[in-house]
N, CA, C and O atoms as a DFTB+ gen file, in Angstrom:
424 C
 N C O
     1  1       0.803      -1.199       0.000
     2  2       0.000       0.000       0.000
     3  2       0.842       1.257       0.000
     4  3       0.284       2.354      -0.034
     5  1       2.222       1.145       0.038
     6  2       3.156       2.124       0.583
     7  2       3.712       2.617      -1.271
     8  3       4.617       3.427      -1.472
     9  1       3.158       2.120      -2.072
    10  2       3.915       2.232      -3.221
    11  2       3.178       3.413      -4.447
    12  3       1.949       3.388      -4.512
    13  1       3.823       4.262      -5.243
    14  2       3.397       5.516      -5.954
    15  2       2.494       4.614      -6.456
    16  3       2.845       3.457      -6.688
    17  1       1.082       5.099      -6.705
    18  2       0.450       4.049      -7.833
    19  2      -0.154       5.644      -8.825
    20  3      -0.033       6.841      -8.566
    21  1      -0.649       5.083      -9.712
    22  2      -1.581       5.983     -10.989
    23  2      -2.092       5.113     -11.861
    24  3      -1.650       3.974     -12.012
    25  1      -3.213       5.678     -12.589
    26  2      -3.737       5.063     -13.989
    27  2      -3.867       6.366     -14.965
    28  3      -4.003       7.583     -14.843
    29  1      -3.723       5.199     -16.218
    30  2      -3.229       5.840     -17.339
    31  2      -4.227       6.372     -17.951
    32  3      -5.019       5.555     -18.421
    33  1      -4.555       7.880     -18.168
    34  2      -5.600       8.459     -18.571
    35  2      -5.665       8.396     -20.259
    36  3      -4.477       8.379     -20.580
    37  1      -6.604       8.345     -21.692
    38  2      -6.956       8.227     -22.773
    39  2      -5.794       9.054     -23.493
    40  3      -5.320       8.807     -24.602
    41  1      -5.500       9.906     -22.779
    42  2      -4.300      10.817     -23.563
    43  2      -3.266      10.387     -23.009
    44  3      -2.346      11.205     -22.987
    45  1      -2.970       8.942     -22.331
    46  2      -1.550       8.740     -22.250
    47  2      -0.521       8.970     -21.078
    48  3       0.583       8.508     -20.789
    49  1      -1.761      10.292     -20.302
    50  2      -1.238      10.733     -19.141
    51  2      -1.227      10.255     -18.126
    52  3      -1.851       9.194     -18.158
    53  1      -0.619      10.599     -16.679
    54  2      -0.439       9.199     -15.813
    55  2      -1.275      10.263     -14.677
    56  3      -0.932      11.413     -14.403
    57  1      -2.334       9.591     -14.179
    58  2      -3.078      10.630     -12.871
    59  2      -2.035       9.620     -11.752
    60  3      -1.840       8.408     -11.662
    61  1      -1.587      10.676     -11.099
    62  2      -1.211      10.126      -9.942
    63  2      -2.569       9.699      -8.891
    64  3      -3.653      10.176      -9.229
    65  1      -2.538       8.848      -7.675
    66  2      -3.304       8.853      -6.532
    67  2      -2.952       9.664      -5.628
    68  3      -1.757       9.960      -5.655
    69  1      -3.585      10.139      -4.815
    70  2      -3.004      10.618      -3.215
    71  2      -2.206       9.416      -2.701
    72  3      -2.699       8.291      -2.622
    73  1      -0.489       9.821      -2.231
    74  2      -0.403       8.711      -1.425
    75  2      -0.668       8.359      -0.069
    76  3      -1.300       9.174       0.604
    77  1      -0.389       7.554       0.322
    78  2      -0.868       6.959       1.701
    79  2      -0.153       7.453       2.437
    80  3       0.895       7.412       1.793
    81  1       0.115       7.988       3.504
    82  2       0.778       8.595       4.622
    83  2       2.105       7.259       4.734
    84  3       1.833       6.062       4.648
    85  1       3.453       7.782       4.928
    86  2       4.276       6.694       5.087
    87  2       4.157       6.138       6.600
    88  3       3.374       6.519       7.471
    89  1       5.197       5.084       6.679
    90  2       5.206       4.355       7.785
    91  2       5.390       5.736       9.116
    92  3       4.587       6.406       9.766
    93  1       6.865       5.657       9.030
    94  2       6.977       7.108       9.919
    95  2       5.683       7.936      10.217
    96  3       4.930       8.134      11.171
    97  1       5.832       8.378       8.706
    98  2       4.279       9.535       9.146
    99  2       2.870       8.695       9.969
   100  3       2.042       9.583      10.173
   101  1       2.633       8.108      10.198
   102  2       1.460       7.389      10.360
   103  2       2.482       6.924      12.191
   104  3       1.840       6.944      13.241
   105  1       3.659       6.651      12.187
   106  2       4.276       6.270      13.729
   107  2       3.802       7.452      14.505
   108  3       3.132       7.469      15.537
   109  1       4.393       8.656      13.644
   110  2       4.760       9.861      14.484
   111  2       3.690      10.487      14.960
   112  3       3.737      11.259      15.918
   113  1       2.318      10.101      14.115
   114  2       0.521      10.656      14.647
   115  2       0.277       9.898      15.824
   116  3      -0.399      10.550      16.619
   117  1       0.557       8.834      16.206
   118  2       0.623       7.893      16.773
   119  2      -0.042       6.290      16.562
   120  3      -0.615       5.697      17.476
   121  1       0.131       5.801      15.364
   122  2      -0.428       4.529      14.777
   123  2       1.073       3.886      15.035
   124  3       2.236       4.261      15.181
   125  1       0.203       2.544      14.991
   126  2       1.270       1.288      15.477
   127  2       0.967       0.492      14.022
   128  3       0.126      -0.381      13.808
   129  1       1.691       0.941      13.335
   130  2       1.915       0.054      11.776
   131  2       2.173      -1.487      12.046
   132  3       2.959      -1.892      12.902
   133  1       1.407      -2.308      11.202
   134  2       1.555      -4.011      11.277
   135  2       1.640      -4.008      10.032
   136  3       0.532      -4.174       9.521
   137  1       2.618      -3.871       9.166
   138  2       2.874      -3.969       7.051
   139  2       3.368      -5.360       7.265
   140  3       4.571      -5.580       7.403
   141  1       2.100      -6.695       7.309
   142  2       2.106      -8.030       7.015
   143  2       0.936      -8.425       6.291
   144  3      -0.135      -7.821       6.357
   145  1       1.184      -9.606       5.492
   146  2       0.168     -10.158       4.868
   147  2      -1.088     -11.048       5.644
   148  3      -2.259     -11.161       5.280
   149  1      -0.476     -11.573       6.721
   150  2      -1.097     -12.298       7.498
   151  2      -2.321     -12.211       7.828
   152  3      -2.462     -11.006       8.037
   153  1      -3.188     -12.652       7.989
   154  2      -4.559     -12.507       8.771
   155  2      -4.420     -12.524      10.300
   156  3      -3.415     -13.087      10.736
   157  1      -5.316     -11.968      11.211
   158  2      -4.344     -11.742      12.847
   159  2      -5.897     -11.499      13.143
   160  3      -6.719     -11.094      12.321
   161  1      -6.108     -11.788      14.328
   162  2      -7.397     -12.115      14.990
   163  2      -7.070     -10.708      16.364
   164  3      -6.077     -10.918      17.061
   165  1      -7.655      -9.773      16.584
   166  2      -7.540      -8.948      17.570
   167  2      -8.877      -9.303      18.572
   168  3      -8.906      -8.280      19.256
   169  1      -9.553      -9.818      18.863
   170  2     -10.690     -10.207      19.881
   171  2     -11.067     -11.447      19.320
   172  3     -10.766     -11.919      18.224
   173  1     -11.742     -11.891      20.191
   174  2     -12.215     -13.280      19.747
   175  2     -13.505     -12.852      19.121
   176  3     -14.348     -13.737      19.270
   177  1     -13.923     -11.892      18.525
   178  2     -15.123     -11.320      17.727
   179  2     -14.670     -10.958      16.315
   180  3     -15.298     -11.175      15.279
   181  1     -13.686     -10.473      16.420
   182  2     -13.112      -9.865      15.182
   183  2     -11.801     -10.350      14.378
   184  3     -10.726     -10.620      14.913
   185  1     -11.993     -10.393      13.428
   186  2     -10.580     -10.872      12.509
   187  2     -10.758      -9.802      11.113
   188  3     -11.678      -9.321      10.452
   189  1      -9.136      -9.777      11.143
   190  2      -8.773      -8.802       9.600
   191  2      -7.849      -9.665       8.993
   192  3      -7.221     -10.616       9.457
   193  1      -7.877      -9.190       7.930
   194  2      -7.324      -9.781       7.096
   195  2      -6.834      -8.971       5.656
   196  3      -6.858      -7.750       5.494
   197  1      -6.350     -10.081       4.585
   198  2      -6.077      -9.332       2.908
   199  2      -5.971     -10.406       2.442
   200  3      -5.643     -11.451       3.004
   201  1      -6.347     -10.148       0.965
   202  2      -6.539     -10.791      -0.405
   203  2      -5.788     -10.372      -1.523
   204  3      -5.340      -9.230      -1.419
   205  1      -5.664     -10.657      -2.012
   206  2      -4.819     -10.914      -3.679
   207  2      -5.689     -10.725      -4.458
   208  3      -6.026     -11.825      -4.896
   209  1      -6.747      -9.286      -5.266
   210  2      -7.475      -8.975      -5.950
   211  2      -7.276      -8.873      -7.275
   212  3      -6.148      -8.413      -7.455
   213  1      -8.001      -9.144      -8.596
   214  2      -7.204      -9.042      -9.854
   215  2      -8.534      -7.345      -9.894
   216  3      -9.694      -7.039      -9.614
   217  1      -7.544      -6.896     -10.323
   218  2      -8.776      -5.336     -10.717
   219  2      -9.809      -5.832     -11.474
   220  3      -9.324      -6.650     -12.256
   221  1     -10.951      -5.742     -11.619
   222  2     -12.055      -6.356     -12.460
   223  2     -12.874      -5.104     -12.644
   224  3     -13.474      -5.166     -13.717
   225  1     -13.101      -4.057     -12.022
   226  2     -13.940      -2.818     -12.363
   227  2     -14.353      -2.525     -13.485
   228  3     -13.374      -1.997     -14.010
   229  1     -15.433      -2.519     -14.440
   230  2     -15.134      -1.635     -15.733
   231  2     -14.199      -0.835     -16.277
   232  3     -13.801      -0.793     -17.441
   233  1     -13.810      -0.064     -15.131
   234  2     -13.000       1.172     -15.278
   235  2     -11.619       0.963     -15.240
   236  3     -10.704       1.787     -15.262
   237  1     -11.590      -0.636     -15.163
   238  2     -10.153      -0.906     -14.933
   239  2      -9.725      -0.886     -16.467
   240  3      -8.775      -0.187     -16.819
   241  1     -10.431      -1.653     -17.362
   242  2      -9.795      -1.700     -18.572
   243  2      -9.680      -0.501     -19.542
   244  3      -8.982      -0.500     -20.556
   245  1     -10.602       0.717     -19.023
   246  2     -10.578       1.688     -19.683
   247  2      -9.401       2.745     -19.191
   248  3      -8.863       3.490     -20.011
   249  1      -8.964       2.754     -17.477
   250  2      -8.220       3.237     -17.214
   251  2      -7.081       2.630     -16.075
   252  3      -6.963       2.920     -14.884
   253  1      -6.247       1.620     -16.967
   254  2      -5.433       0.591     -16.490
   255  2      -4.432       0.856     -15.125
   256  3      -3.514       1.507     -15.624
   257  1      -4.112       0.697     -13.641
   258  2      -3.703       0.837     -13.024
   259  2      -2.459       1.045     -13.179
   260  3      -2.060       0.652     -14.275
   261  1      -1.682       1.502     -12.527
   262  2       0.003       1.579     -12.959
   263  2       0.552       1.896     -11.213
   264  3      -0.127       2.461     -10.355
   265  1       1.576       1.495     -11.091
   266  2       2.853       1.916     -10.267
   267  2       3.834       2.070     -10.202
   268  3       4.551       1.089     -10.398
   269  1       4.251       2.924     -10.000
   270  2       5.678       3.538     -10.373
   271  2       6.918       1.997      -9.461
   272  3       7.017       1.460      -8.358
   273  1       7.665       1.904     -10.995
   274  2       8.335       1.182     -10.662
   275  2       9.861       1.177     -10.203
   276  3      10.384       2.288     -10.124
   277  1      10.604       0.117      -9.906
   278  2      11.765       0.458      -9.278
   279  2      12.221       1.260      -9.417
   280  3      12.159       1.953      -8.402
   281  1      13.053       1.959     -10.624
   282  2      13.574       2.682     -11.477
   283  2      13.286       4.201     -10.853
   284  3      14.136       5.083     -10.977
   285  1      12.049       4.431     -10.188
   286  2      11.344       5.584      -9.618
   287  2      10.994       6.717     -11.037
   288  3      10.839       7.928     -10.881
   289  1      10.912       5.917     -12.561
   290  2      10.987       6.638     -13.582
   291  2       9.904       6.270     -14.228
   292  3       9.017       7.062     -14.548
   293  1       9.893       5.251     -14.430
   294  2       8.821       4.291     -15.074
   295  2       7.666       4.101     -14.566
   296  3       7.517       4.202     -13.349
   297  1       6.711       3.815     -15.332
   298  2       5.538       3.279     -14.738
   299  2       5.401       1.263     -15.234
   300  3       5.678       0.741     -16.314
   301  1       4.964       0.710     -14.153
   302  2       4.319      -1.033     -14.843
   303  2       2.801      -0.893     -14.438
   304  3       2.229      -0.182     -13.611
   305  1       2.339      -1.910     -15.397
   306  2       1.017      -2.485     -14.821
   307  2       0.304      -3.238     -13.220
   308  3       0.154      -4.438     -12.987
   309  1       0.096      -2.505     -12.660
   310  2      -0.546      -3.264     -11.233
   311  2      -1.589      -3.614     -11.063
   312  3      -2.425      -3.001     -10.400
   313  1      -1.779      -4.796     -11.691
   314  2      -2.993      -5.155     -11.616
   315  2      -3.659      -6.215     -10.792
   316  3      -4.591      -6.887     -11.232
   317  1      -3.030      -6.388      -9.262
   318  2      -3.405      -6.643      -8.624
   319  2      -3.516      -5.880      -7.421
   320  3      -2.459      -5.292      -7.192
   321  1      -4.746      -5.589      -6.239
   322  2      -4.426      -5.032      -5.883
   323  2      -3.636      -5.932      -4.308
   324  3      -4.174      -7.022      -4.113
   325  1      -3.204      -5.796      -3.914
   326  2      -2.651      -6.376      -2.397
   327  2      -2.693      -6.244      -1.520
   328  3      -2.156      -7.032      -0.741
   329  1      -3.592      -4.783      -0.974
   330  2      -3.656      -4.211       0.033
   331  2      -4.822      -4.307       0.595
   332  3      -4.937      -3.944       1.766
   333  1      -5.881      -4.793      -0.088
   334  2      -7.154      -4.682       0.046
   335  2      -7.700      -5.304       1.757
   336  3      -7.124      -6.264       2.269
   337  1      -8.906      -4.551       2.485
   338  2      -8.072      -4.962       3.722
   339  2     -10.172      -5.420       3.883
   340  3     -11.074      -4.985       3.167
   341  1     -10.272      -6.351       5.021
   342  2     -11.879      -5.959       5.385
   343  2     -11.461      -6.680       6.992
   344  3     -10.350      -7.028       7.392
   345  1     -12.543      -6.730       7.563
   346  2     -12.625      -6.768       9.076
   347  2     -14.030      -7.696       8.953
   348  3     -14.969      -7.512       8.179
   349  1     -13.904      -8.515       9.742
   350  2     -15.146      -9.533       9.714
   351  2     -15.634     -10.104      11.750
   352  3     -15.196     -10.752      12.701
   353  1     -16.603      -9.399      11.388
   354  2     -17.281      -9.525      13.081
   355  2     -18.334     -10.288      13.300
   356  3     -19.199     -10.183      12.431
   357  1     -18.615     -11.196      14.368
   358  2     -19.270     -12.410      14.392
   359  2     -20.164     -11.385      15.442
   360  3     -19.870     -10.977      16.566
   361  1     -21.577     -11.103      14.462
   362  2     -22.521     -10.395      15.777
   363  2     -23.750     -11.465      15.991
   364  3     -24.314     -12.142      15.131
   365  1     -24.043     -11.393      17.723
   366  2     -24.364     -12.711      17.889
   367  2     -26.089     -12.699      17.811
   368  3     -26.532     -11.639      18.253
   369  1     -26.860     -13.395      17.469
   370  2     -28.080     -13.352      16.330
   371  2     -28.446     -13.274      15.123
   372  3     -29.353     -13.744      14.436
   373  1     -27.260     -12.348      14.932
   374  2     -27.442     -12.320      13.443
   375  2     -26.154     -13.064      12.293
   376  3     -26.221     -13.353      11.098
   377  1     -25.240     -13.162      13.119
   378  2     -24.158     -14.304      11.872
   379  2     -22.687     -12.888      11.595
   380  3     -22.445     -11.955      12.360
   381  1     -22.025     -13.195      10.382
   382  2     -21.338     -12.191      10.082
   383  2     -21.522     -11.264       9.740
   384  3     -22.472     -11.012       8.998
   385  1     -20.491     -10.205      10.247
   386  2     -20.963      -8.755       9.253
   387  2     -19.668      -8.443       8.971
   388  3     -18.788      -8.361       9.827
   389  1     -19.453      -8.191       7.323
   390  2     -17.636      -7.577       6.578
   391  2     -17.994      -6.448       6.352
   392  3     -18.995      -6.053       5.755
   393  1     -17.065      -5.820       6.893
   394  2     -16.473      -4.138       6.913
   395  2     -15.745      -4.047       5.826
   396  3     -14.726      -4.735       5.895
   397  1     -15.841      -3.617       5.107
   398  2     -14.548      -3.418       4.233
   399  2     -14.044      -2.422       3.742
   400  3     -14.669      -1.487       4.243
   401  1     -13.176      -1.964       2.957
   402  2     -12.203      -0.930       2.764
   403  2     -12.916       0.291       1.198
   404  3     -13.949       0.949       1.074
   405  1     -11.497       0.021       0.143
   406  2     -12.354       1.003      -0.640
   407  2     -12.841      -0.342      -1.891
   408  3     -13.376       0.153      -2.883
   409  1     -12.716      -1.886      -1.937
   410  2     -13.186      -2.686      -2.614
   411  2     -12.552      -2.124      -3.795
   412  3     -13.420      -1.728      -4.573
   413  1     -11.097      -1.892      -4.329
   414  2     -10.768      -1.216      -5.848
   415  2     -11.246      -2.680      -6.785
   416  3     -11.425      -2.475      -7.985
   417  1     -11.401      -3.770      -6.401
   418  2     -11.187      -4.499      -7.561
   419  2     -13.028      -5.495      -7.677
   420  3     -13.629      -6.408      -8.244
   421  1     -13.122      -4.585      -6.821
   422  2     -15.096      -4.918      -7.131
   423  2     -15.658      -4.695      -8.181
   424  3     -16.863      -4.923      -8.297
């Protein structure tokens, strides 16, 4: 989630995203950063987690994801997303309920 991303607009041009606040920045507000893939259970009610999304949006094929790659020059195709995050809570009567994030590859 820490990485430049953009998609490539009809004229070729690259829209950047807002980026995400870095690690530091996000320490120094006072957040306790966990940058793992893992799924991790914080109450015995709640579990978070991430998935391995392929972009599927309409809007994906019309305006193809990109991230700036090693090089810090280039752009590649990212077309997965990795970050994608949801929260799943066991409320009791009614079964599960998923929280989820911004769903890019819905």
């Amino acid at each position: 989630m820490f990485v430049t991303r953009g998609a490539r607009r009809h004229s070729d041009e690259v829209l950047l995203q807002k980026p995400v606040p870095s690690v530091r920045e996000l320490t120094e507000a006072g957040a306790t950063v966990v940058n793992a893939p893992d799924a991790r259970s914080f109450s015995t009610a709640c579990s978070t987690s991430a998935a391995r999304f392929r972009a599927s949006h309409p809007t994906s094929a019309g305006c193809p994801a990109l991230k700036l790659a090693a090089d810090g020059k280039s752009w590649e195709p990212d077309p997965f997303i990795m970050d994608e995050r949801y929260v799943a809570v066991h409320v009791k009567g009614k079964g599960a309920v998923v929280f989820t994030a911004c769903s890019h590859a819905a």
